[in-house]
N, C-alpha and C positions, 0 to 999 in steps of 0.2 A: 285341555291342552295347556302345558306347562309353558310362560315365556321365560324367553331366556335372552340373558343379557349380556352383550361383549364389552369387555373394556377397549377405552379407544386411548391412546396413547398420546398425552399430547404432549409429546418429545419433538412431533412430526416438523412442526414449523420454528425448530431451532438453527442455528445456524451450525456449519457445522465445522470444529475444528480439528486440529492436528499440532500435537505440541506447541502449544500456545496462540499458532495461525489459525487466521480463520477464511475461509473458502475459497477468498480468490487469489489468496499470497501462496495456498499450496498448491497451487497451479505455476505460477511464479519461479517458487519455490525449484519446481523439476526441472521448469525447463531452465531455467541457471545452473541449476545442478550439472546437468547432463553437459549445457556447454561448458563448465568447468571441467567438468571429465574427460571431456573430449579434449577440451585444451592441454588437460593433464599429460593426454596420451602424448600429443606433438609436445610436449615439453618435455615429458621422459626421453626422447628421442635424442632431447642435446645434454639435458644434465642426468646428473645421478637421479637412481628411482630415491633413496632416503629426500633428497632437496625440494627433488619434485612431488612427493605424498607432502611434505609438511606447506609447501606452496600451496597446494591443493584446501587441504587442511584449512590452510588462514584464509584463504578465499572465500568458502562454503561457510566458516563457521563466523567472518564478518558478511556475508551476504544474510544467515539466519539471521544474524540480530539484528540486519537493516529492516529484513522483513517485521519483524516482529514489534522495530516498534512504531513503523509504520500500523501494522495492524491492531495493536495497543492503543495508541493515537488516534487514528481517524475512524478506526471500523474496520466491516467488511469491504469497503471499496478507497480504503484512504490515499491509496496511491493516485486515482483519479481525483479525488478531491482536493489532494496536493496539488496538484499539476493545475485543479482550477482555480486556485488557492491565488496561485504565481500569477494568474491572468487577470484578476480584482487591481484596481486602482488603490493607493493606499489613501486618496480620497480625493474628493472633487473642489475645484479652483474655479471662481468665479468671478471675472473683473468685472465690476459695476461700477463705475462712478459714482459718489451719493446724489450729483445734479441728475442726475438721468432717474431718481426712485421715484416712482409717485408721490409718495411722500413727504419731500422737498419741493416739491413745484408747485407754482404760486397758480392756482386754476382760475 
């Protein structure tokens, strides 16, 4: 009996992107999309369709680049890591007296 042997691909455990995003910004990514489009729609409603596509337009295409370089930056989760980012002290303050150090006191 002959063995036979399968290639195993190990692509598997890559991350995975889309025009430069990677996983969780194209998620991100739709659902902004969508409510711009939608917002698109109630906006066509009061201006002209040329004003409201090129609104639309600057919206979507400064939303890709915020994503992007968010996802350039931090990774696949960098928007979270941002936002914990903001919650870190930018360091720690400690009033000691130098009479109060053990080191100074006459024992």
């Amino acid at each position: 009996m002959e063995e036979v042997y399968y290639p195993i691909h190990k692509g598997l455990q890559k991350e995975v992107f889309y025009l430069g995003l990677k996983a969780k910004y194209i998620y991100y990514g739709l659902y902004l999309g969508i409510g711009i489009v939608l917002g698109g729609l109630l906006l066509s409603a009061f201006l002209p369709m040329l004003w409201s596509m090129a609104i639309i337009a600057i919206f979507l295409f400064a939303l890709f680049l915020t994503l992007l370089a968010y996802s350039r930056t931090y990774g696949a989760y960098g928007f979270i890591k941002k936002v914990a980012d903001r919650k870190l002290p930018a360091g720690i303050k400690q009033h000691t007296p130098f009479k109060n150090l053990p080191i100074w006191k006459n024992v």
